[in-house]
Backbone bond lengths (Angstrom), bond angles and torsions (degrees), N, CA, C in turn:
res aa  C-N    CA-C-N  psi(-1)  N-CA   C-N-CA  omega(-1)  CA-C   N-CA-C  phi
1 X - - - 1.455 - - 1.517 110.40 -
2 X 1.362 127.97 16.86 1.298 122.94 179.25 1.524 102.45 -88.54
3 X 1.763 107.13 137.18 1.232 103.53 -159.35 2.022 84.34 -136.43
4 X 1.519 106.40 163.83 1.524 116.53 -165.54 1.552 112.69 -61.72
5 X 1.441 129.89 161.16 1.738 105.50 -153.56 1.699 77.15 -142.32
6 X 1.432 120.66 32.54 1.636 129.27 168.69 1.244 84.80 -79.61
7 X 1.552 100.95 169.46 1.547 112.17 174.56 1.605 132.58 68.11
8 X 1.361 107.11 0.89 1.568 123.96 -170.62 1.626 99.02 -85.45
9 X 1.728 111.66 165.47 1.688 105.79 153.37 1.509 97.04 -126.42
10 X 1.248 124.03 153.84 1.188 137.97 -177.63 1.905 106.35 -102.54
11 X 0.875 130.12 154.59 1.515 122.25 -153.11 2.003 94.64 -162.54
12 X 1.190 105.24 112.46 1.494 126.19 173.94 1.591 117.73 -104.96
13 X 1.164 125.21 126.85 1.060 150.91 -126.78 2.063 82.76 -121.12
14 X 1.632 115.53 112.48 1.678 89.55 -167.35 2.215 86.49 -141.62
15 X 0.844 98.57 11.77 1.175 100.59 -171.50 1.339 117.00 -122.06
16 X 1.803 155.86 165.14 0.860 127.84 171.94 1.101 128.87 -135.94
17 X 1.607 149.00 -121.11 1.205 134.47 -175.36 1.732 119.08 -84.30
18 X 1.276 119.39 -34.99 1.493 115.41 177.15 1.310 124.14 -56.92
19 X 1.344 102.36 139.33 1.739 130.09 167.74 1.793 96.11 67.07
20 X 1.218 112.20 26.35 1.902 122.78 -169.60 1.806 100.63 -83.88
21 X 1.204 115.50 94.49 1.218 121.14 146.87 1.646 129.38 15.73
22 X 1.141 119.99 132.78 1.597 92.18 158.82 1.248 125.57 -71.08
23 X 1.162 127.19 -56.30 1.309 171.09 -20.32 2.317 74.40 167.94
24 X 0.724 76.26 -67.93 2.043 105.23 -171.83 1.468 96.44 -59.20
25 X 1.705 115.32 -58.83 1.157 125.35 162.39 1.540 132.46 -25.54
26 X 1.205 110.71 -79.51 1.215 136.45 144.79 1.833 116.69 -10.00
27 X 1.376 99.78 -57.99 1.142 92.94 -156.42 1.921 110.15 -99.49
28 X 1.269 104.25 7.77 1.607 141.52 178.46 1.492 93.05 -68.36
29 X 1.478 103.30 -70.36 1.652 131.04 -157.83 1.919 88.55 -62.38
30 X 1.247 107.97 -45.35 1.859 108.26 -166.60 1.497 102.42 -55.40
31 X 1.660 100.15 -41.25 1.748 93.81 -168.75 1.879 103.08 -95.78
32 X 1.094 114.17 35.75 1.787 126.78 -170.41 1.586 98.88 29.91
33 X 0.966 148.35 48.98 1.444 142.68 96.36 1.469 135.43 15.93
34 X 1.347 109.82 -12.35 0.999 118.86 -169.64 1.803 137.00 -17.11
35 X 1.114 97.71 -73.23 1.755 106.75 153.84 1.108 119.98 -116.41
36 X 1.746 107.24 -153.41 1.440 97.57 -175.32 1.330 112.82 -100.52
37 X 1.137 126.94 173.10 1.488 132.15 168.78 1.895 93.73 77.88
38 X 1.552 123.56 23.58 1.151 98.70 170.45 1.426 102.05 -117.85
39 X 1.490 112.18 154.30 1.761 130.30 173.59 1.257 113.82 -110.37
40 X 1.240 98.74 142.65 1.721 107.76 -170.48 2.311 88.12 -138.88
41 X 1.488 115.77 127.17 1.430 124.07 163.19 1.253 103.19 -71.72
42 X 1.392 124.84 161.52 1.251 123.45 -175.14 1.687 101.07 -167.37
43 X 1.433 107.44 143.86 1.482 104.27 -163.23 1.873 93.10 -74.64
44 X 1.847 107.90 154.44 1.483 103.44 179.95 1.533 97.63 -82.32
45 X 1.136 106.57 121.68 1.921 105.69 160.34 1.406 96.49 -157.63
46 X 1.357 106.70 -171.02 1.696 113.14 -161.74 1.338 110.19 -94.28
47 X 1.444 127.05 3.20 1.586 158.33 163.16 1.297 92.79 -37.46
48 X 1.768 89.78 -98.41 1.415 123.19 172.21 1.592 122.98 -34.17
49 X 1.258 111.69 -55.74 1.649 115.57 170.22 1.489 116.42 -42.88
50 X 1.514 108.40 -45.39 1.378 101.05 -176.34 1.256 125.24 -84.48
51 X 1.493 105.36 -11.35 1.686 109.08 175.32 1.576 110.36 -84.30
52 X 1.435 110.54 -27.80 1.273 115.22 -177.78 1.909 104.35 -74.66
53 X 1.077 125.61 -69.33 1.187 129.15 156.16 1.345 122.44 -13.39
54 X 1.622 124.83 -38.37 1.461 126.18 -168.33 1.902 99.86 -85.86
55 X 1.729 100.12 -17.57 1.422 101.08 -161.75 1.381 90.98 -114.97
56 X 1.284 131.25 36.98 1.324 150.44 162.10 1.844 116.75 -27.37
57 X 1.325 99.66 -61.08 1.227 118.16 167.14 1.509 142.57 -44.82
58 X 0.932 79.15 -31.84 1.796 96.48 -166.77 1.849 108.63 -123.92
59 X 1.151 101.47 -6.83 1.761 106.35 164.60 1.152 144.01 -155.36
60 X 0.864 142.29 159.93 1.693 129.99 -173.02 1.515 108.06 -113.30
61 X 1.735 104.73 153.07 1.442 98.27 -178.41 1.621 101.40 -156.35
62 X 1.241 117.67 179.99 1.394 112.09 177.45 1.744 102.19 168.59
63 X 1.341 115.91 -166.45 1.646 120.66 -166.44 1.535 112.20 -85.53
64 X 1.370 140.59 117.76 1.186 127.01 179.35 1.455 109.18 -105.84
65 X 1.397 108.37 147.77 1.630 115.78 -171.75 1.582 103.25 -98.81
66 X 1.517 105.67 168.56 1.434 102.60 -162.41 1.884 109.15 -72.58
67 X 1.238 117.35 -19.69 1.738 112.82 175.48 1.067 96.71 -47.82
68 X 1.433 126.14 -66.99 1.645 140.68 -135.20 1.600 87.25 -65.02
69 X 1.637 124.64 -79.58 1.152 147.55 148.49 2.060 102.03 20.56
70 X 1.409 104.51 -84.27 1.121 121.95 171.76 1.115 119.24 -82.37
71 X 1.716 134.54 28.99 1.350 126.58 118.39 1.502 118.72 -97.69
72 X 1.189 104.42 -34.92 1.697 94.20 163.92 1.635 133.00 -42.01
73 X 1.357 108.83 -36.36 1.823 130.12 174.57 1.232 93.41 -71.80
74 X 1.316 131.64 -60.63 1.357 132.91 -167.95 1.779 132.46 -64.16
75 X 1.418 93.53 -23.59 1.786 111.24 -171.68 1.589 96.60 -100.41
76 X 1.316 112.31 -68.40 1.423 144.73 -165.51 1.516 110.40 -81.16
77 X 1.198 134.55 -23.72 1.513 137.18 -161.91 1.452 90.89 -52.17
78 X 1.444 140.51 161.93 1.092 135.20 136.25 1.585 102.87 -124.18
79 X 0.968 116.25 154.34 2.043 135.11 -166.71 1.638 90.03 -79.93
80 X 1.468 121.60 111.36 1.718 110.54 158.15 1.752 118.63 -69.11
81 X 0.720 132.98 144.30 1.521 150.86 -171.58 1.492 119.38 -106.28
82 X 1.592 107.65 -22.12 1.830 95.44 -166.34 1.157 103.11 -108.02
83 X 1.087 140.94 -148.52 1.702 140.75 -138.71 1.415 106.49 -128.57
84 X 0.987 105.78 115.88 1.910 131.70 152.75 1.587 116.87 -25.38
85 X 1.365 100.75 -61.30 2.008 89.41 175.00 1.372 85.91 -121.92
86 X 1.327 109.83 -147.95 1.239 147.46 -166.13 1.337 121.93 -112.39
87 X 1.501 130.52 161.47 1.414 104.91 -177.90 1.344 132.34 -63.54
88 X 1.293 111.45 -14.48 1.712 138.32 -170.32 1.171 116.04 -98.21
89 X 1.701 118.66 -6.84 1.490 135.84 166.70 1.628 106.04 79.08
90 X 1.672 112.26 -19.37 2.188 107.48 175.32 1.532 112.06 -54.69
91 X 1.266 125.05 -53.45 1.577 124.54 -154.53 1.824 82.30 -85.42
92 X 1.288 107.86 150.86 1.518 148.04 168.36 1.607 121.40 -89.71
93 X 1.244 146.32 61.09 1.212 117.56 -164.74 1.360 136.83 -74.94
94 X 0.933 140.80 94.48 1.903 151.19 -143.77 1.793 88.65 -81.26
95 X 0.847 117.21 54.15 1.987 126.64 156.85 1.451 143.43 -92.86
96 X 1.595 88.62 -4.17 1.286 96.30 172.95 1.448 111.84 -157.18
97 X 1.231 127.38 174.85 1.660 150.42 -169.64 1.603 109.02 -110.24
98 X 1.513 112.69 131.34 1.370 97.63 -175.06 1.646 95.91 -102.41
99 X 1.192 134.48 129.22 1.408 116.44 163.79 1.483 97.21 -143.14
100 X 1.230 100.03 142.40 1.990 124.18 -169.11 1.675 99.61 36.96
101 X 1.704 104.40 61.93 1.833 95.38 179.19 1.198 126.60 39.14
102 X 1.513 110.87 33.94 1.402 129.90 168.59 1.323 112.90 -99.89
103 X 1.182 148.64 112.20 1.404 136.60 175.89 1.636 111.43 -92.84
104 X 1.484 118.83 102.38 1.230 138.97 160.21 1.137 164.22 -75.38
105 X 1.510 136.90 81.29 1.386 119.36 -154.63 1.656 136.95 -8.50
106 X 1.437 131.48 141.50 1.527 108.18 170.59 1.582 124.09 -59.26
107 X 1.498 97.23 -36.86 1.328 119.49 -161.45 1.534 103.90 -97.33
108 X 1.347 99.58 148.24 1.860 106.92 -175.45 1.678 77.33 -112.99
109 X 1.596 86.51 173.78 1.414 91.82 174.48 1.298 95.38 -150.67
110 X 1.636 140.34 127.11 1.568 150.51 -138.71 1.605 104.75 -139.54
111 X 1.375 87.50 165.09 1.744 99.82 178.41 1.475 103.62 -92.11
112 X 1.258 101.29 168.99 1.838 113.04 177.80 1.962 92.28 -54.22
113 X 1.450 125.30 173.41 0.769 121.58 -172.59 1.376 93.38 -111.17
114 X 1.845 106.57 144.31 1.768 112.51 173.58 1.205 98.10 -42.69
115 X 1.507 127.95 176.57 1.356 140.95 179.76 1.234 123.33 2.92
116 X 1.176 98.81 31.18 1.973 105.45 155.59 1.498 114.54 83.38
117 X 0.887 113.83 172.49 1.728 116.02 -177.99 1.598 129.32 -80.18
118 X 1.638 96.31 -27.05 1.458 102.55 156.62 1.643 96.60 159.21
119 X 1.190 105.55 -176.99 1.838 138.18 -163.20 1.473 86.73 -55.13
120 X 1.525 129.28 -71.13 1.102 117.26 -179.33 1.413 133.06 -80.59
121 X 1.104 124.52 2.11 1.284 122.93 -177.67 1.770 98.96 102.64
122 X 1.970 91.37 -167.30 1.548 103.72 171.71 1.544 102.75 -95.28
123 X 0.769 143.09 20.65 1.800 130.52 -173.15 1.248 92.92 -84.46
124 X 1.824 124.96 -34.83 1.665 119.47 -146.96 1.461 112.68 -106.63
125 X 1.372 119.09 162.41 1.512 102.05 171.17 2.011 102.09 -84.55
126 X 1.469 96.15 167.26 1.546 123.43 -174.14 1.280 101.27 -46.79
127 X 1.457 131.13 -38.02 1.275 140.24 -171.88 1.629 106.86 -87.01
128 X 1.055 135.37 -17.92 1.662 148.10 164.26 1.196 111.34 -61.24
129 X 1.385 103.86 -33.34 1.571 111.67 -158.91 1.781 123.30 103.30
130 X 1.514 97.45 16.73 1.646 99.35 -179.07 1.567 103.84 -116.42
131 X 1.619 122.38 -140.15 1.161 132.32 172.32 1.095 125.31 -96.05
132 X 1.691 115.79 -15.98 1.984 102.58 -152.64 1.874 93.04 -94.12
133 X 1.522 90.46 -177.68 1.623 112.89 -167.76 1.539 117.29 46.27
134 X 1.805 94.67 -152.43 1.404 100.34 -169.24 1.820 126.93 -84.95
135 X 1.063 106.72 115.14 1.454 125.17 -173.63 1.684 109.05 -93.58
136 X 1.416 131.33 15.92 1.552 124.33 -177.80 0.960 112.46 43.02
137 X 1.616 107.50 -138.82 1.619 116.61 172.86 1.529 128.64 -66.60
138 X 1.567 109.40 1.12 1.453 93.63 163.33 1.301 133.57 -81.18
139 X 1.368 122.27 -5.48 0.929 122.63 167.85 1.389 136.00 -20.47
140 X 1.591 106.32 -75.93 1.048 133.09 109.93 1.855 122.37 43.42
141 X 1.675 104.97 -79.50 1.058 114.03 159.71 1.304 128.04 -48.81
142 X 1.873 99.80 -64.04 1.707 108.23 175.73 1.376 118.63 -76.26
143 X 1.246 123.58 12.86 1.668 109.57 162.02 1.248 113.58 -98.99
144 X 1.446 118.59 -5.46 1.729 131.27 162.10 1.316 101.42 -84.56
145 X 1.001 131.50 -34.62 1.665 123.95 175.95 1.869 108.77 -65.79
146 X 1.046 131.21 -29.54 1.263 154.56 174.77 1.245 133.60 -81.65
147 X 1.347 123.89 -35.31 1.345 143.92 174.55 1.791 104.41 -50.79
């Protein structure tokens, strides 16, 4: 069941709990977001766009290529441990990534990035000259700065 991991956006988590929305909240926790400095891949569709988009503020995201991809699994992977269904076998639990019959967390979890997130800080968007929103292919860059 391992299927091609082109076409994904990778989404960093750079901001943190104050003056945070519920609403924003909420939708942090959906994509496991958990704190800061963590990345979660995520398939590109208009799902994802809009949840990522609503959480605009508080993270940056953009297209990751398959190197980056496969150092993130490789540095960062951590092994999930808990259970696939339920005791009754109905519920499915979507917690992990299968790659080479490895079962893997969604979420990576990263270091501060070498030389910082950018010129302006996190207050600004990527296009200001800071960290937040969509950054394309740089991404890319800062998940090698992080790894």
């Amino acid at each position: 069941m391992e299927k091609s991991h082109g076409n994904q956006l990778a989404a960093i988590r750079v901001r943190g709990l104050t003056g945070l929305s519920t609403r924003v909240g909420e939708n942090l926790k959906m994509l496991r977001l958990y704190k800061n400095n963590y990345c979660i891949v995520v398939p590109n569709n208009p799902v994802y766009e809009g949840m990522l988009n609503k959480a605009k503020d508080y993270i940056t995201w953009g297209e990751v290529d398959e190197e980056t991809f496969k150092a993130l699994v490789d540095n960062r992977g951590e092994e999930f441990k808990g259970r696939e269904t339920d005791s009754k076998k109905k519920i499915k639990y979507n917690d992990f990534i299968l790659i080479n019959n490895k079962r893997i967390k969604r979420y990576f979890r990263l270091n501060a990035p070498k030389k910082g997130f950018g010129r302006k800080g996190i207050k600004y968007s990527f296009k200001d000259g800071g960290a937040l929103g969509y950054r394309g292919k740089a991404i890319n860059e800062l998940i090698k700065r992080m790894v």
